[in-house]
C-alpha positions in Angstrom: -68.3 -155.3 -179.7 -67.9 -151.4 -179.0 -64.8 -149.6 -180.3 -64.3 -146.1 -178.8 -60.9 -145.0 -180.5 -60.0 -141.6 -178.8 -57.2 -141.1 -181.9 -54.5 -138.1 -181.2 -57.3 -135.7 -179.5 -55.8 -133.2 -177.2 -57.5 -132.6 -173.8 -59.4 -129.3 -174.0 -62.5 -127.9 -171.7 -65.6 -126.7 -173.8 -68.4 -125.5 -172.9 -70.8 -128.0 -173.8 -69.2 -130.1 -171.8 -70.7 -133.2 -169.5 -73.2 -131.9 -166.2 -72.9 -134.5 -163.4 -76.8 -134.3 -161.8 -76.8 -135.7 -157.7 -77.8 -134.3 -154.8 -75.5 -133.1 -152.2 -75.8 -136.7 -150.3 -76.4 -139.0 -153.7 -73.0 -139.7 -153.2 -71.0 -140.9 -150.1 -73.9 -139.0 -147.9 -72.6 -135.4 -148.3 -70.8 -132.9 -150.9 -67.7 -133.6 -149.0 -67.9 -137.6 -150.2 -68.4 -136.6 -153.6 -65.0 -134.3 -153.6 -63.6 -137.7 -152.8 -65.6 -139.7 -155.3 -64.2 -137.1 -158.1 -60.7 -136.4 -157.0 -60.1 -140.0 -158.0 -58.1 -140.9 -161.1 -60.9 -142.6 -162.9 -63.4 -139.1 -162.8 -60.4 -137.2 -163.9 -61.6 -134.8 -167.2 -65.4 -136.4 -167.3 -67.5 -133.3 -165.9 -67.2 -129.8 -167.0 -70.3 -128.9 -164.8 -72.2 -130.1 -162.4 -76.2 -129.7 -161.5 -76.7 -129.6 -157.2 -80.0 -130.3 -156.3 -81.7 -127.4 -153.7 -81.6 -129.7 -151.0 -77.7 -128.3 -151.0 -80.0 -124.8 -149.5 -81.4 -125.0 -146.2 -84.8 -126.4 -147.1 -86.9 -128.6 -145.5 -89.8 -130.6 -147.8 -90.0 -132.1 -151.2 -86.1 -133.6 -150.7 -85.2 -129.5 -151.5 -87.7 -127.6 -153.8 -89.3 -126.2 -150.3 -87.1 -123.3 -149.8 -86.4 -121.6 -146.7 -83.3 -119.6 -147.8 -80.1 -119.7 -150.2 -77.8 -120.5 -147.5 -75.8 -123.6 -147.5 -77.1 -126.6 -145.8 -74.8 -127.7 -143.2 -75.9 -130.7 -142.7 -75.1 -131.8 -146.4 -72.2 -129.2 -147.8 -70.2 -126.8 -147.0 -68.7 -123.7 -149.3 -65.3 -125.2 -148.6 -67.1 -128.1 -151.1 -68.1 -125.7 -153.6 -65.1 -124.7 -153.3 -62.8 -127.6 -154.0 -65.0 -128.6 -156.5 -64.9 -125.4 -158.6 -61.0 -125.4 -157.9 -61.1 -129.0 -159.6 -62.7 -127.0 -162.9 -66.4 -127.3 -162.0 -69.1 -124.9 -162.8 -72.2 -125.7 -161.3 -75.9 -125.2 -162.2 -78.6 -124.4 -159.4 -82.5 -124.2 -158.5 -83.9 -121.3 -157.9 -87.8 -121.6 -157.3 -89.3 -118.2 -158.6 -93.2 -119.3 -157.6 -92.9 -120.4 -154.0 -90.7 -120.1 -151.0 -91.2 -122.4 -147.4 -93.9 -121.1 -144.9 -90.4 -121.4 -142.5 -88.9 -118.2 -144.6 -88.6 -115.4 -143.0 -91.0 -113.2 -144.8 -94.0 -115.5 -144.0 -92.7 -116.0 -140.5 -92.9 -112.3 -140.0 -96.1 -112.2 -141.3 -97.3 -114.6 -139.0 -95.7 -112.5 -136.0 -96.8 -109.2 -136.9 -99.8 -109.9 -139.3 -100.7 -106.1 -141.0 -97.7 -105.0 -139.6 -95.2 -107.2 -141.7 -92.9 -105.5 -144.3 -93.7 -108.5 -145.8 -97.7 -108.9 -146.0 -97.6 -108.4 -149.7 -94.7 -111.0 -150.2 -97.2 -113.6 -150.6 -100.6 -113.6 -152.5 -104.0 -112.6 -150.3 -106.4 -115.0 -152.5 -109.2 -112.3 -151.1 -107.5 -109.7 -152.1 -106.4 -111.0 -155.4 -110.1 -111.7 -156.3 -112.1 -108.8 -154.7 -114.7 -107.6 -156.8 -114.6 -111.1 -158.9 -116.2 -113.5 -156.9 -118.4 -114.5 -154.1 -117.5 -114.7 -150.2 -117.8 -117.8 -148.5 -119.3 -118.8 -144.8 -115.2 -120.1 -144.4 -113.9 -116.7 -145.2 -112.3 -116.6 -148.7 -114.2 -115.8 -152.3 -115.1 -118.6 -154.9 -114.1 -117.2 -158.0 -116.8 -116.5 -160.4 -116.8 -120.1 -162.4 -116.0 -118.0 -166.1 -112.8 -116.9 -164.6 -111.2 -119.9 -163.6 -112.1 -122.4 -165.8 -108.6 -122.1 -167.7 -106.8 -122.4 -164.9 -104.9 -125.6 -163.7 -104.6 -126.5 -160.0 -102.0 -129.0 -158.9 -104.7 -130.4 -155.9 -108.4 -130.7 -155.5 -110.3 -128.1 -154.3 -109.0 -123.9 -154.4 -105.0 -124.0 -153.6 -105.8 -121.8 -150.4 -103.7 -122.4 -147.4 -105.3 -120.4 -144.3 -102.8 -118.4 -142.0 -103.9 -117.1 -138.9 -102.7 -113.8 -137.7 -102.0 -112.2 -134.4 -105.0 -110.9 -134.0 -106.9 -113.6 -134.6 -108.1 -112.6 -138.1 -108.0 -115.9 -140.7 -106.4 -114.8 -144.0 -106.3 -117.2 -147.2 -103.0 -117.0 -149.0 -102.6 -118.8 -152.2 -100.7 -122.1 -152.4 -100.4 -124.1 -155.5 -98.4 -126.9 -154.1 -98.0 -128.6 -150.7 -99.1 -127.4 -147.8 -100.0 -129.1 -144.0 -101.2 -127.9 -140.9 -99.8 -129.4 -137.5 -101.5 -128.7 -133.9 -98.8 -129.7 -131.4 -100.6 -132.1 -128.3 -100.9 -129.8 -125.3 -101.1 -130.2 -121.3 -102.8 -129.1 -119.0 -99.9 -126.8 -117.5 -100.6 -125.2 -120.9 -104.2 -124.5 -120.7 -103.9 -123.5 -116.9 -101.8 -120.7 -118.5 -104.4 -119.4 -120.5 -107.7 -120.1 -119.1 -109.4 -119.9 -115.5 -108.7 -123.9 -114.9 -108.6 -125.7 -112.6 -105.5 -128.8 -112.7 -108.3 -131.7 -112.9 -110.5 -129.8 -115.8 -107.4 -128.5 -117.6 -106.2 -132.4 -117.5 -109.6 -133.5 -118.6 -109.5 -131.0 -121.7 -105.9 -131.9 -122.7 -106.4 -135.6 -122.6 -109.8 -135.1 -125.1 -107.9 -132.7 -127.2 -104.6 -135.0 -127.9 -106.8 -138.1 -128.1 -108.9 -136.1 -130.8 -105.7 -134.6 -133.0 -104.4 -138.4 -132.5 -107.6 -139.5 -134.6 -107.0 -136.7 -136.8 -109.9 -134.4 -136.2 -109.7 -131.0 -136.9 -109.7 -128.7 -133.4 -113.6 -127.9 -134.0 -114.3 -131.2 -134.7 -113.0 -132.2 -131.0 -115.4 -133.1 -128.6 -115.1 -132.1 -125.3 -117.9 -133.7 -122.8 -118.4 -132.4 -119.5 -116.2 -129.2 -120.2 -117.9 -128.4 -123.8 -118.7 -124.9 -122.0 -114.9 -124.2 -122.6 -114.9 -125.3 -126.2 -114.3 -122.4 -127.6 -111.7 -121.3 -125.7 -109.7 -124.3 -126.6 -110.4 -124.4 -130.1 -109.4 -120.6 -130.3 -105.9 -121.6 -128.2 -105.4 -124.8 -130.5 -105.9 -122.5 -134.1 -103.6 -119.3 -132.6 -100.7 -122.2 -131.6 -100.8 -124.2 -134.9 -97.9 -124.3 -137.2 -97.2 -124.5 -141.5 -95.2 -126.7 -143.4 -95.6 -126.3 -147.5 -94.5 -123.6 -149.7 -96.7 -120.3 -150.3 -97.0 -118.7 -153.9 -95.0 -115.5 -153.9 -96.5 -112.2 -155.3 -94.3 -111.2 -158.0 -95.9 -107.3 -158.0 -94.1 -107.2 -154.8 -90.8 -105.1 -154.9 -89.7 -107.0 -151.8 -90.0 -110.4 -154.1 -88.0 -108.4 -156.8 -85.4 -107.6 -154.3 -85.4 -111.2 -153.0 -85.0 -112.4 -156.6 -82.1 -109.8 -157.0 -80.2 -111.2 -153.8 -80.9 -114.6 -154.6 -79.3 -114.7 -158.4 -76.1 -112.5 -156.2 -75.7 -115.4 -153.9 -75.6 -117.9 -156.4 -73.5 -116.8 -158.7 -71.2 -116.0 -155.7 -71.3 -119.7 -155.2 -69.5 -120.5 -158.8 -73.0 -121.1 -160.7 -73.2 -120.8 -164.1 -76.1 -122.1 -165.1 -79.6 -121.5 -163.0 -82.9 -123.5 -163.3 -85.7 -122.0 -162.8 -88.0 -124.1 -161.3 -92.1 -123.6 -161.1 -91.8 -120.4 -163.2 -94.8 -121.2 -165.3 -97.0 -120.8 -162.1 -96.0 -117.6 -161.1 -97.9 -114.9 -163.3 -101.2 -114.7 -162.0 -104.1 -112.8 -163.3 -108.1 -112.8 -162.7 -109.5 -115.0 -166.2 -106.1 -115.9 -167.2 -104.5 -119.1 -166.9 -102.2 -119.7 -163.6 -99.6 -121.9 -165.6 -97.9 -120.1 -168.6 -99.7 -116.5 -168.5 -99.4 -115.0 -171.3 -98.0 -112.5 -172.1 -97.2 -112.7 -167.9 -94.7 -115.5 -168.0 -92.4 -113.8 -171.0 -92.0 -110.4 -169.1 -91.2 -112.4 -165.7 -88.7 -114.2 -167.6 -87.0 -111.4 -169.2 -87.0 -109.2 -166.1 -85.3 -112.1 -164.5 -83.0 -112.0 -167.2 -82.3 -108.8 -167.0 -81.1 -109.5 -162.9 -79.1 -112.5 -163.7 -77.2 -110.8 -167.0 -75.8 -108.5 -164.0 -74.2 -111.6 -162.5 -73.0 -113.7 -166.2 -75.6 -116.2 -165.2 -77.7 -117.9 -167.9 -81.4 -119.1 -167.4 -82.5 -122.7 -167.5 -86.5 -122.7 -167.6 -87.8 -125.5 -166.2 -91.1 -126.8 -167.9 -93.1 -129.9 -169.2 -95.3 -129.5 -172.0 -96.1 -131.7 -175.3 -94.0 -131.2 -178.4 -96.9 -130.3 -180.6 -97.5 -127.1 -177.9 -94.1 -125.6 -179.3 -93.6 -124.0 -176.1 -89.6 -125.4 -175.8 -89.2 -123.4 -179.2 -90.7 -120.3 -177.6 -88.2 -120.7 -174.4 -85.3 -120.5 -177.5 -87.0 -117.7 -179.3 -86.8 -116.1 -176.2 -83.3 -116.3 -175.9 -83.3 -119.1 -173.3 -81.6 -122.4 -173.1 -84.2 -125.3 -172.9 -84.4 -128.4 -171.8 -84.6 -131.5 -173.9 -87.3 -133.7 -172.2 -88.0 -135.4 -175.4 -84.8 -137.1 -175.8 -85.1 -140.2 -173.1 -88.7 -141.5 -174.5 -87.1 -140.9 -178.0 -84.2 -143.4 -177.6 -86.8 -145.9 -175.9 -88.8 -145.1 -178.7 -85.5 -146.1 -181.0 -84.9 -148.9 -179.2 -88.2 -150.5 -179.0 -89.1 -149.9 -182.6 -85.3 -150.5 -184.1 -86.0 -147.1 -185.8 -84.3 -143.8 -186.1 -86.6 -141.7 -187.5 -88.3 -140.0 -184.7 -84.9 -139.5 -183.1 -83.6 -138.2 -186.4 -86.6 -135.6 -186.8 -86.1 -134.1 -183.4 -82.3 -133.4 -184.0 -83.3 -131.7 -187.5 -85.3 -129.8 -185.2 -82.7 -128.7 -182.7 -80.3 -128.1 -185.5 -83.0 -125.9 -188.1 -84.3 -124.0 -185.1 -80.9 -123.5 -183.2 -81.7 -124.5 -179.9 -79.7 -124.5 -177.2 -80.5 -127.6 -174.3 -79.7 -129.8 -171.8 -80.0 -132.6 -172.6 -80.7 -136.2 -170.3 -81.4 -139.7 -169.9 -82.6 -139.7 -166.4 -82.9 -137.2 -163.2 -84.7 -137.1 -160.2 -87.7 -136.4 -161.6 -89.9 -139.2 -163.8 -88.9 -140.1 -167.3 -91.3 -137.5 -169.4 -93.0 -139.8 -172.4 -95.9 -137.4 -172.6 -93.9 -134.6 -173.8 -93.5 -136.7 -176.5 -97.0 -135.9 -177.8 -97.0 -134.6 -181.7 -93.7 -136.2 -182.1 -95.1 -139.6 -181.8 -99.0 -140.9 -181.9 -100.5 -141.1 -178.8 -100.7 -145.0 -179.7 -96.9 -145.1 -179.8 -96.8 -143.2 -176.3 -99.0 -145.3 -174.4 -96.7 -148.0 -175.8 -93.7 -146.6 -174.5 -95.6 -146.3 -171.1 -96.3 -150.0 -170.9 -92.8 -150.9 -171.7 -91.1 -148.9 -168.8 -94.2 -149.9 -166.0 -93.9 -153.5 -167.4 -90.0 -153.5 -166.6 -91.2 -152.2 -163.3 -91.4 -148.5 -163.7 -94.8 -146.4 -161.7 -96.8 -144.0 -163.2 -98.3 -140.9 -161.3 -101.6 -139.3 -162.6 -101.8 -135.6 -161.5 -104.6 -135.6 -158.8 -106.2 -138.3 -161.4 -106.0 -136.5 -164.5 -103.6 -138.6 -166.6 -104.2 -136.8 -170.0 -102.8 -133.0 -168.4 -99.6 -134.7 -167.4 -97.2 -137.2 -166.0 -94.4 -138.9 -165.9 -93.4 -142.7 -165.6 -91.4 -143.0 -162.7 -88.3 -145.4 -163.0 -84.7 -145.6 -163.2 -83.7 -145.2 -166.9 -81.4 -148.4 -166.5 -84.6 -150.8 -165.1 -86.1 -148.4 -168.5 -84.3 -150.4 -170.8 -84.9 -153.2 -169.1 -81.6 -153.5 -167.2 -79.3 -154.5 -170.4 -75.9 -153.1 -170.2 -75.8 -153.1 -174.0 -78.9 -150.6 -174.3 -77.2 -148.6 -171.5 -74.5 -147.9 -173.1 -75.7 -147.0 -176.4 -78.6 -144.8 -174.7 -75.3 -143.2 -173.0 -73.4 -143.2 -176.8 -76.5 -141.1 -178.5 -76.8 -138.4 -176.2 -73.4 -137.6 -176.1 -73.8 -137.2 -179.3 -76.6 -135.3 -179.4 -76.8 -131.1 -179.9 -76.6 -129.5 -176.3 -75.1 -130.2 -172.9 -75.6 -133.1 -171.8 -76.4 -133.9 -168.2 -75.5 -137.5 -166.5 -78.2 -138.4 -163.8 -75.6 -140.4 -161.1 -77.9 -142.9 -160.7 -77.6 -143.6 -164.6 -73.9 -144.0 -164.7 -73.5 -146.6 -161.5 -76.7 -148.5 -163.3 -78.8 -147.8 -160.5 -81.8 -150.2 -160.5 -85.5 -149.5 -159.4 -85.2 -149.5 -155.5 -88.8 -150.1 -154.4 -88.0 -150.2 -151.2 -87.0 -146.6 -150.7 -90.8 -146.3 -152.5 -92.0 -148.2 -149.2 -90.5 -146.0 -147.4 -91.6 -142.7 -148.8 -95.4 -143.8 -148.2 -98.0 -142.6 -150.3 -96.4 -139.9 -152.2 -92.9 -141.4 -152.8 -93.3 -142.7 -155.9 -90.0 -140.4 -157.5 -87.5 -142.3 -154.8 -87.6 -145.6 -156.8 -84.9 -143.5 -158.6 -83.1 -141.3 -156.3 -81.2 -144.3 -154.1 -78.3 -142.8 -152.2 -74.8 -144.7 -153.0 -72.1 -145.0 -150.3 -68.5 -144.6 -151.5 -67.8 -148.2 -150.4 -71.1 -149.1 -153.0 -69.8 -147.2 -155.7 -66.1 -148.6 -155.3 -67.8 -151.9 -156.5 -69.7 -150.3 -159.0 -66.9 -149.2 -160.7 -65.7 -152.5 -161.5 -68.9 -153.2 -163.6 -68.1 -152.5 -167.6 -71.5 -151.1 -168.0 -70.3 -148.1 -165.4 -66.6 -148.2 -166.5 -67.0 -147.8 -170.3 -70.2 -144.9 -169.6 -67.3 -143.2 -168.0 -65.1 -143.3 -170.7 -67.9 -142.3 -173.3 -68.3 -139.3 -170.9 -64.9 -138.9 -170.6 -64.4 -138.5 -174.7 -67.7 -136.0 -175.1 -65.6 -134.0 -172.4 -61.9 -134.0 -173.8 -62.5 -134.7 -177.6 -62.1 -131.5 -179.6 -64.9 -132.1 -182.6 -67.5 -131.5 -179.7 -66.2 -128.1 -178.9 -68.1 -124.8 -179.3 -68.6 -124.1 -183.0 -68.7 -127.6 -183.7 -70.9 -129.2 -186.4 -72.7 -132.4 -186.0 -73.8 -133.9 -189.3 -76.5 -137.2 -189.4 -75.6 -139.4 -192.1 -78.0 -141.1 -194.4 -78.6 -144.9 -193.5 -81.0 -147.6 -193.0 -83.7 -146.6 -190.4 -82.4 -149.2 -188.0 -79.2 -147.5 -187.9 -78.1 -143.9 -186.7 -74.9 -142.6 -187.7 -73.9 -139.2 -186.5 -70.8 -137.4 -187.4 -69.6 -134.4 -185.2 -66.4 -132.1 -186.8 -64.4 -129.5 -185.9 -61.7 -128.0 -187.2 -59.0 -130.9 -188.5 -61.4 -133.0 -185.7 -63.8 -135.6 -186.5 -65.8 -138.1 -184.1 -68.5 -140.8 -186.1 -71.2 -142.8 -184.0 -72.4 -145.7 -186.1 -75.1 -147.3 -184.3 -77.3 -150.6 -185.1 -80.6 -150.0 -182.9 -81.2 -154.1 -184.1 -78.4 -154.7 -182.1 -77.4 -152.1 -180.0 -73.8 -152.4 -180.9 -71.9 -149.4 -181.8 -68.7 -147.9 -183.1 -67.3 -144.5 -182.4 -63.8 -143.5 -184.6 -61.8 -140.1 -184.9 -59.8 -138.7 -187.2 -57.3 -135.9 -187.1 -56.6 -134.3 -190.5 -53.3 -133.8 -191.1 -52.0 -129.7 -190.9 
């Protein structure tokens, strides 16, 4: 049976205190049903903080990490929410995406208005220009990269990331585009080409019905055939290619002083919306150079970061860098080195990893590890993202990984190959409930360790209300939707009956004690106390404060108990 003894603990705020993670319609379909969700007497003193998704920003792909600007979404918040919410003692964190921005911005909007005449035709990265002199040109208009100096570079897609943008005066320009991109051709009519071209009604009827028929099938303007009017071919094709339109999110050129300035106003208008904390997102991709790799540059990426640093120390914001890479690459130590918090992606296939093996030795290494090189993370079970067990790699064998792996997809969980190279990176995508195979008991004590582990730690919603994998939302999604098996929005009506579960009820009082209990406050100690490798016993004091979590990982039982000394 679980014990959780709060003793004579006064209620106190700290720093380290519990992140909620949603997005602005997780809960109750906007921020304003989460206000309503929190202001109830059962969330009262659980989060210190909490973590917004970018869908909160006026976005429009990837459920929020395609920017078009920092502005509130209205559809989904409001600042009256932000608000409310920091009047009820919240400090948020936020995304801010240094590598990209949404071809709907206004700097690449411009460009595609004005072409060379664009403040902004430097705001974005001219693949030609970037490799002049390094390559050779192609009969489709951009330069293949000599083979020597791209063969340490990474991209996320097959094929060059190149996303051609057509400008006003016809000219085709390739700008470079690591992640999604799509090209739309709208159907036309024949009032439209009558318009532009010397038609009659019946041919420009003709033309239109070939040309929508022929984007229908998915054929490419040029590809369209045209029959009895071929001789106007190229008229049409050249109308169709100066009407299309963008969706995706183009790399930004960070030797631009307008990108500087952009990042300047950004980290302003965040920190004028209560943040504290700010993740930067896709950071790794943003240093570019000719032979160098395009993901961690360096030493590229350490002078972004700093200069970044230097922008948001104006505002008392502190960095979150946002990247996956395997333990035995060190590069989470090099983010602390640096002066950074990190994230700790290691911790959710490490408790798995305690679980499944009834040992506590990996989990005890890695917080020796956080402890000798005083790292500073957040921490997390799950988040909208996949649950990262190939981080894991030089903390565990790559025997022990694969074995985690087969555990979550065999309790239903997907796994997503990077454009079908599985041994660069990926995730396995479940909810971390379905993860440990739905057992309240496992839940909880998951829940139990990383509140008692070093860092902040961050409660994915879907985690608390025991969300399950909803492979119908997967259905949904189509092809690329495998992340929404763990991203299920939750009515206020649904989480009213959630909260009458013990396995949500008793996550919010574990949250509720990392939150108010004083041992866990800044300049606290944690101490792990020598036991048998299928227990973990952690002991966290400050001051005349103690808290001890003695944990069976045969049994998932556990026992938390205070103290007070007496003054």
């Amino acid at each position: 049976m679980n014990e959780l003894n709060h003793g004579a603990a006064k209620k106190e705020k700290v720093g380290l205190g519990p992140m909620l993670n949603v997005y602005p319609d997780s809960v109750g379909a906007s921020l304003s049903g989460l206000v309503k969700l929190l202001e109830k007497e059962v969330f009262k003193d659980v989060f210190e903080s909490m973590y917004i998704l970018p869908s909160v920003f006026n976005t429009d792909l990837d459920r929020g990490f395609s920017v078009i600007d920092y502005e509130v979404n209205a559809l989904l918040a409001s600042k009256e929410d932000l608000e409310t919410l920091e009047q009820m003692g919240m400090d948020f964190k936020f995304d801010f995406i240094l590598n990209h921005a949404s071809v709907l911005s206004k700097p690449f909007q411009d460009i595609i208005k004005k072409g060379d005449q664009s403040i902004y035709k430097d705001f974005f990265i001219d693949w030609n220009l970037f490799w002049e002199g390094k390559g050779t040109m192609t009969e489709e208009g951009y330069i293949q990269p000599d083979a020597a100096l791209i063969e340490d570079m990474f991209f996320r897609k097959p094929g060059l990331p190149i996303l051609n943008v057509r400008m006003p005066d016809g000219k085709e320009v390739p700008y470079w585009n690591t992640f999604y991109q799509e090209i739309r051709y709208n159907p036309i009519d024949a009032i439209d080409l009558m318009a532009e071209m010397d038609l009659q009604y019946g041919q420009a009827h003709l033309i239109a019905e070939k040309v929508n028929q022929g984007l229908q099938e998915g054929k490419k303007p040029s590809e369209i055939e045209l029959g009895p009017m071929a001789s106007h071919q190229t008229l049409v094709v050249d109308y169709l290619e100066s009407h299309r339109k963008y969706l995706g999110q183009m790399d930004l050129n960070i030797k631009s002083p307008l990108v500087w300035d952009f990042y300047e106003d950004t980290l302003k208008k965040l920190a004028g919306y209560g943040a504290g904390i700010v993740r930067l997102d896709a950071f790794a991709y943003a240093p570019k150079t000719p032979g160098e790799k395009n993901f961690l540059n360096e030493p590229g990426t350490w002078d972004l970061l700093e200069r970044v640093k230097s922008l948001a120390d104006r505002f008392d914001l502190n960095l979150l860098p946002e990247i996956h890479s395997k333990y035995e690459e060190k590069i989470h130590e090099k983010i602390a080195e640096e002066g950074f918090m990190t994230y700790d992606f290691f911790l959710p296939g490490l408790i798995i990893d305690a679980f499944e093996s009834h040992s506590s030795v990996h989990l005890i290494q890695w917080i020796k590890d956080l402890q000798d090189k005083k790292m500073h993370t957040v921490n997390m079970l799950g988040c909208h993202d996949g649950i990262p067990l190939l981080d894991l790699k030089g903390l565990l064998s790559d025997g022990q990984i694969q074995n985690l792996i087969d555990v979550v997809v065999s309790r239903g969980g997907y796994v997503k190959d990077l454009h079908g190279k599985k041994n660069i990176y990926y995730q396995v995508n479940a909810t971390y409930y379905s993860a440990l195979g739905e057992d309240d008991q496992k839940m909880l004590l998951a829940r139990a360790i990383q509140i008692f582990m070093p860092g902040k730690p961050q409660i994915w919603y879907l985690d608390l209300f025991a969300g399950k994998n909803d492979y119908e939302a997967v259905k949904r999604a189509g092809a690329a939707g495998h992340k929404e098996i763990n991203r299920t929005n939750l009515t206020l009506e649904e989480i009213e009956g959630r909260l009458m579960k013990k396995v949500v009820r008793e996550q919010i009082e574990l949250i509720r004690f990392r939150q108010t209990f004083p041992a866990f406050g800044r300049g606290g100690s944690l101490e792990i106390i020598e036991s048998d490798s299928h227990k973990l016993v952690l002991k966290w004091v400050k001051d005349d404060y103690s808290a001890l979590l003695e944990a069976d990982l045969k049994t998932y039982k556990y026992v938390i108990s205070t103290s007070k000394s007496a003054i």
